[in-house]
C-alpha positions as CSV (number, residue, x, y, z in Angstrom):
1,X,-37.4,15.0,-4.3
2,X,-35.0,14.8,-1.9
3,X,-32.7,18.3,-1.0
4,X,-29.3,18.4,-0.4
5,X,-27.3,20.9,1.1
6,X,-23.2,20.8,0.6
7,X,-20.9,22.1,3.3
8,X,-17.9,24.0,1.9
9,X,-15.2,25.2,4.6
10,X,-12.7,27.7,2.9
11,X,-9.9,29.4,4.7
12,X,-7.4,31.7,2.4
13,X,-8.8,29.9,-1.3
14,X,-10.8,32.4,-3.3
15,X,-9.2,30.7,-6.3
16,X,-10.3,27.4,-5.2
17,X,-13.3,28.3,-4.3
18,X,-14.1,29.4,-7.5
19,X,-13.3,26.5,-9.6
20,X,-15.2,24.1,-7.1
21,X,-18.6,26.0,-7.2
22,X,-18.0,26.3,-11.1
23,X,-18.1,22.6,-11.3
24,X,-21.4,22.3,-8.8
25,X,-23.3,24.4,-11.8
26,X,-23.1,21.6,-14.0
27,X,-24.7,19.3,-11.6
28,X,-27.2,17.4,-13.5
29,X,-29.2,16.9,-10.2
30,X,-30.2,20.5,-9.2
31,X,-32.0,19.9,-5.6
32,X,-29.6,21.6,-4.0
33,X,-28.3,24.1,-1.9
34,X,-24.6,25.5,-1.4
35,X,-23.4,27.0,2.2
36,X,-19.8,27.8,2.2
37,X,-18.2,28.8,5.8
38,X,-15.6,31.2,5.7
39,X,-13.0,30.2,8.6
40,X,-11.5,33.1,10.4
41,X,-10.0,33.9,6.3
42,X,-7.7,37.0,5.7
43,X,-8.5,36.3,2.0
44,X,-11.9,36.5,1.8
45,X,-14.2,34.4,-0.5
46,X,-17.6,36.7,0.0
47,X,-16.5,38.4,-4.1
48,X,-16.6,34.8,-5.4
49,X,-19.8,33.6,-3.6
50,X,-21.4,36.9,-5.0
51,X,-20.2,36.3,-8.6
52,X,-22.1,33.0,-8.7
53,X,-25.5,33.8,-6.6
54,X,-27.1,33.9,-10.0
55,X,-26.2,30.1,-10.8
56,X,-26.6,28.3,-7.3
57,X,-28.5,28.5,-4.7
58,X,-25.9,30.2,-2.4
59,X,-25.3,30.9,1.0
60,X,-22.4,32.4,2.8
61,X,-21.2,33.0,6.9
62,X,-18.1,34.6,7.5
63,X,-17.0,33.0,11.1
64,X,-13.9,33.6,13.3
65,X,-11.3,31.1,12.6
66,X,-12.3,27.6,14.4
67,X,-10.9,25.0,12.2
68,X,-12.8,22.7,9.5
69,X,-14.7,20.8,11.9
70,X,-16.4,23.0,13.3
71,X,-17.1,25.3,10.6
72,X,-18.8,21.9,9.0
73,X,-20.9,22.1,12.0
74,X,-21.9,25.6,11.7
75,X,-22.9,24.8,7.8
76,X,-24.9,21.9,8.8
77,X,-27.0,24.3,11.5
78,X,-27.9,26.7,8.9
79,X,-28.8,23.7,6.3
80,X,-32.2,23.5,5.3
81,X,-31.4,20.3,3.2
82,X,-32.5,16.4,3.9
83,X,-28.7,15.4,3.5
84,X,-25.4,17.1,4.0
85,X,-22.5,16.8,1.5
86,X,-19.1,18.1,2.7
87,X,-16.5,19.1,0.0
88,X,-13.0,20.3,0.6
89,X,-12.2,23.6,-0.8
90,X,-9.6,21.8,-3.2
91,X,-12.0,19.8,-4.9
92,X,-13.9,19.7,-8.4
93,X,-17.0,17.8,-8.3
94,X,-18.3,15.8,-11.7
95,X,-21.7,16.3,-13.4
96,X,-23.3,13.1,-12.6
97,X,-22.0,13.4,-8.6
98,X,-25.2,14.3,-7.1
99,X,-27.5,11.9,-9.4
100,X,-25.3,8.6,-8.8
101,X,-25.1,10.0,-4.4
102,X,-29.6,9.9,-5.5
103,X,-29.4,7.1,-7.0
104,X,-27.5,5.1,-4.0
105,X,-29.7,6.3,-1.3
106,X,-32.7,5.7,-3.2
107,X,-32.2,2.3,-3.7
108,X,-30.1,1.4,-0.4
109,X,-30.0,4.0,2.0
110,X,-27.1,5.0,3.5
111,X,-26.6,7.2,7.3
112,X,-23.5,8.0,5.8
113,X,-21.6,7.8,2.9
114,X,-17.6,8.8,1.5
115,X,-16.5,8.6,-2.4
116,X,-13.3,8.0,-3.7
117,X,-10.8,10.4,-4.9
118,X,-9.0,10.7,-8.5
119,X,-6.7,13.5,-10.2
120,X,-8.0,15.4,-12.8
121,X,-6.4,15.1,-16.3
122,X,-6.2,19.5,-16.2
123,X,-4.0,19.1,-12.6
124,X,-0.4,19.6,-12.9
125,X,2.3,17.0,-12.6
126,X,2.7,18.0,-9.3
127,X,-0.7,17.0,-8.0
128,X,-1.2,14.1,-10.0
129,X,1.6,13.0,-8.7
130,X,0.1,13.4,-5.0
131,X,-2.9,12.0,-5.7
132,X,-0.9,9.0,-7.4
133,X,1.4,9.0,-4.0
134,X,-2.3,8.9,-1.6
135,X,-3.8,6.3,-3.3
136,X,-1.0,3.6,-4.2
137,X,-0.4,0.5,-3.1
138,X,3.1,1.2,-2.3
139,X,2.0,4.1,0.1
140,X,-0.9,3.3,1.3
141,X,-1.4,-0.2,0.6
142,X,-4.1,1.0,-1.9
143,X,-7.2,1.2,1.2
144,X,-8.0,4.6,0.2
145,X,-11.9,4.9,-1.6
146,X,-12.1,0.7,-1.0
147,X,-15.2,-0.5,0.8
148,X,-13.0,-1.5,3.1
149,X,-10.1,0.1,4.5
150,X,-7.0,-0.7,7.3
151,X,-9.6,-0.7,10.3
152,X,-12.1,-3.1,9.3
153,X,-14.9,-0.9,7.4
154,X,-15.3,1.4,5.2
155,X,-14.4,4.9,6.6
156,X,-15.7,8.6,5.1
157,X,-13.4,11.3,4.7
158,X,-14.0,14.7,5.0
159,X,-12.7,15.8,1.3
160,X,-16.1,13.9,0.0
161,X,-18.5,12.4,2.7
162,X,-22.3,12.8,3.2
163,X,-24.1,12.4,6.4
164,X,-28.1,12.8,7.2
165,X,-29.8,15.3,9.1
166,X,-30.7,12.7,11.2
167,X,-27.3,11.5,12.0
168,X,-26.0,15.2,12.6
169,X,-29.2,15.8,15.2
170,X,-28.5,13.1,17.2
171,X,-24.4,13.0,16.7
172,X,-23.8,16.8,16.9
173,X,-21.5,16.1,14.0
174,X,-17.7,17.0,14.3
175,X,-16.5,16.9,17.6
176,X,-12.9,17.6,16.8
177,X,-11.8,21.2,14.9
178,X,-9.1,19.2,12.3
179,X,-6.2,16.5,12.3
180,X,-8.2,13.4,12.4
181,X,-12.0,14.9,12.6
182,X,-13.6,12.8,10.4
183,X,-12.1,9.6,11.4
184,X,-13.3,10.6,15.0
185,X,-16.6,11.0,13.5
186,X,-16.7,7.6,11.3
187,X,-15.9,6.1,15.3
188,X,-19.0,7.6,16.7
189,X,-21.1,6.5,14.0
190,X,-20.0,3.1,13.8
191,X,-20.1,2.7,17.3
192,X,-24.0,3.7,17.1
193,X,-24.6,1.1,14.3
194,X,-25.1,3.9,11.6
195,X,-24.9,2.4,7.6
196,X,-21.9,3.8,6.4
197,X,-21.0,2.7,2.7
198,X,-18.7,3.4,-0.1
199,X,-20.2,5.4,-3.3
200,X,-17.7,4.5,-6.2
201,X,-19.6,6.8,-8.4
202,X,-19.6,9.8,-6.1
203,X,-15.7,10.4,-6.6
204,X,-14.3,14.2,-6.8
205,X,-11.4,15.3,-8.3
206,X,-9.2,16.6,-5.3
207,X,-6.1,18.9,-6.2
208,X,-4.5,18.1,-2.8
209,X,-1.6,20.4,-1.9
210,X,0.4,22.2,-4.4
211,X,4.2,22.4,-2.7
212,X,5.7,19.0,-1.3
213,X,6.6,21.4,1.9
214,X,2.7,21.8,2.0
215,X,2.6,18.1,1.4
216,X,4.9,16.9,3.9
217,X,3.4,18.8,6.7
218,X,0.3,17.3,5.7
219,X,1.0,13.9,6.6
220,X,3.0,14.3,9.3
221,X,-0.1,15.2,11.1
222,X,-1.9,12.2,9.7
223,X,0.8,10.1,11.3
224,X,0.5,12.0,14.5
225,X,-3.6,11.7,14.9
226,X,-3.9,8.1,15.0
227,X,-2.5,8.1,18.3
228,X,-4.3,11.0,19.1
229,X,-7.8,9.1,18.1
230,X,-6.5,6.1,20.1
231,X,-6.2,8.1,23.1
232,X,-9.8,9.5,22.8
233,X,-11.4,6.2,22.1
234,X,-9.3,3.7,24.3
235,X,-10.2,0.3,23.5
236,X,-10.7,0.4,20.2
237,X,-7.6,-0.6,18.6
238,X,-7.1,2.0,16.1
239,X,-3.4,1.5,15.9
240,X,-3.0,-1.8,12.9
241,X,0.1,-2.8,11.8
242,X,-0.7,-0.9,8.3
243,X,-0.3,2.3,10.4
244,X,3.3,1.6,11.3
245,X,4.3,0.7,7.9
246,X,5.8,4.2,7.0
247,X,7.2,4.7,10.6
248,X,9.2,1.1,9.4
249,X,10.5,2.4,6.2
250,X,11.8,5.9,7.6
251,X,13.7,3.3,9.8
252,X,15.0,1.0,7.1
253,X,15.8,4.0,4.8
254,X,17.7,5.4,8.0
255,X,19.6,2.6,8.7
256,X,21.3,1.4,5.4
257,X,24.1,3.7,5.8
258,X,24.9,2.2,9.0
259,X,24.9,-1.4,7.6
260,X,27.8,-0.6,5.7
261,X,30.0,-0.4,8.4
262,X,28.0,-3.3,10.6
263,X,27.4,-5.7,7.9
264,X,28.2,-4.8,4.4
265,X,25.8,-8.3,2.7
266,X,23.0,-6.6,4.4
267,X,24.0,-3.1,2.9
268,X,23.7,-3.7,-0.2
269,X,20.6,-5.7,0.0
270,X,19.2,-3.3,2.1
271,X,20.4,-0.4,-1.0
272,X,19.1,-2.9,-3.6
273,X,15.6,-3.1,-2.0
274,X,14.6,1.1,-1.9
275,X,16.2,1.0,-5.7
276,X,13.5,-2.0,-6.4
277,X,11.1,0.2,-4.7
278,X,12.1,3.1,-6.7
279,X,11.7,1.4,-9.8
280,X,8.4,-0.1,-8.9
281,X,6.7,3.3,-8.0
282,X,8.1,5.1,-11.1
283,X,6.6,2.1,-13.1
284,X,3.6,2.2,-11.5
285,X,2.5,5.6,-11.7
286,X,4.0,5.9,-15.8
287,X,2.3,3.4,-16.6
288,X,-0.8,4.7,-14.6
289,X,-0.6,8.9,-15.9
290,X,1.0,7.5,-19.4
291,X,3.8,10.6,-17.8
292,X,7.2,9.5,-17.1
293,X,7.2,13.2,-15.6
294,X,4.7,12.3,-13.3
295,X,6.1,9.1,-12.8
296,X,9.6,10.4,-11.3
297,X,7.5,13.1,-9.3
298,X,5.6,10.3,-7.8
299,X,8.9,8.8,-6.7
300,X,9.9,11.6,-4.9
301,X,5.7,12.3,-3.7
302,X,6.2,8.6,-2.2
303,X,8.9,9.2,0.0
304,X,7.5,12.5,1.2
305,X,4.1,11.0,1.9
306,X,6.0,7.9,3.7
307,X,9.0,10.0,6.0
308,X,6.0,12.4,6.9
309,X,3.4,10.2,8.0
310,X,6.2,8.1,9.6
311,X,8.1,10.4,11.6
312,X,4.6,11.6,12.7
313,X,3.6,8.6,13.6
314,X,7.1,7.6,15.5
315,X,6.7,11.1,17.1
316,X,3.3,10.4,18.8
317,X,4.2,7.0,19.5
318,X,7.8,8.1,21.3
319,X,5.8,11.2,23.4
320,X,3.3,7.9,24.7
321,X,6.2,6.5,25.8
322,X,7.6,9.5,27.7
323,X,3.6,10.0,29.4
324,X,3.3,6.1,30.3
């Protein structure tokens, strides 16, 4: 019966923390082990781990601060399981998650897997309207939890991804401490020919953040790390179009007031366009959370998630400029 052992960084989320190892008691596949890391925290998590050592199968290591990759890495030495699981703190996990990851490896094996994510019908407006925002196909052209996403094949993120002990041995796991960690890490193992796959089954509920400041800085680093990734692994043509799609729409948005005084025709096409896409997202994501709430929200989570990730992205692209 295989043994898994799930990786859960925290750093300053005792609340989290709580509702996330609440959900792994209802796992209806109980081979399994919990190590939770404890970043460099100020608001220690070492109460909640206690409260639940008589439900799981607990372990705890408070380490100085070192960022999520590596305090993945320092779970994953101290694992006794056949198969890591890594969870962001932010997460709840469903019953069936571990039986339907067993079922999958049993019947196809995988080196490494990632699930989707989904919102929660208990999350506020506020998050659901994130996770609407993250998973659109007017933000993110709807790639995230697809078998395949912008670069060609499938890629595991950290907020829900699985690897084998074999693949950690001879990887060494995370080699970066955050923006862009896993995606480094879904390089390395592609590059070595490791089985990497999509779970739809294995999805977790993910409460993202819970501020659009939070939010916005969020994605701003996302924009920033793909050129950050394509100057680590040169060659490899991280940088697709999809990636400079937000970058393009902080532009267009940008520009319309100038249009008036350039060329007014193209002003108001240029206006009527972002009200079309306005009207599109609201509809979308009403129709979607049956929340008309959640549906203006997810207007105003949309352009967040796109001016963040683009003026990131138009950042890191400007300072390779100034270095070339």
């Amino acid at each position: 019966m295989r043994k898994y052992s799930i990786i859960i960084p925290v750093y300053n989320r005792p609340d989290e923390l709580t509702e996330l190892l609440e959900s792994l008691t209802r796992q209806t596949y109980t081979n399994f082990e919990v190590i939770v890391i404890e970043d460099g925290s100020a608001l220690k998590s070492e109460p909640v781990v206690e409260a639940f050592g008589d439900r799981l199968s607990l372990q705890y290591f408070y380490i100085q601060n070192c960022g999520q990759g590596f305090a993945r890495n320092v779970g994953f030495e101290r694992a006794s399981g056949d198969y890591f699981i890594v969870f962001d703190s932010d997460t709840l996990i469903p019953p069936h998650y571990l039986e339907a990851v067993n079922a999958q490896l049993t019947n196809d094996f995988l080196d490494a897997f990632g699930g989707p994510d989904a919102a929660d019908e208990n999350f506020s407006d506020l998050q659901k309207a994130i996770s609407y925002s993250m998973t659109s196909v007017f933000t993110t052209g709807g790639i995230r939890g697809k078998k395949n996403n912008a670069g060609g094949s499938f890629q595991p993120r950290s907020f829900n991804m699985g690897i084998s002990r074999r693949v950690y041995r001879e990887t060494g796991g995370f080699a970066k401490r955050d923006m862009g960690e896993d995606i480094e890490l879904g390089i390395r193992l592609k590059k070595h020919n490791y089985r990497m796959g999509l779970i739809p089954e294995a999805y977790v509920y993910h409460k993202r953040r819970g501020n659009f400041r939070d939010f916005f800085r969020q994605v701003y680093s996302f924009g920033r790390t793909r050129f950050i990734l394509d100057k680590l692994h040169p060659g490899l043509d991280l940088i697709k179009p999809v990636h400079a799609f937000p970058s393009a729409f902080v532009l267009f948005c940008l520009f319309i007031p100038l249009w008036y005084f350039i060329f007014q025709p193209f002003f108001w096409l240029s206006l009527g366009g972002l009200g079309l896409f306005i009207i599109l997202v609201f509809l979308d994501a009403t129709t979607k959370t049956k929340s008309p709430k959640v549906g203006a929200l997810s207007v105003v989570a949309a352009f967040v998630q796109l001016f963040g990730y683009g003026l990131g992205f138009i950042r890191e692209g400007f300072l390779r400029l100034i270095r070339r």
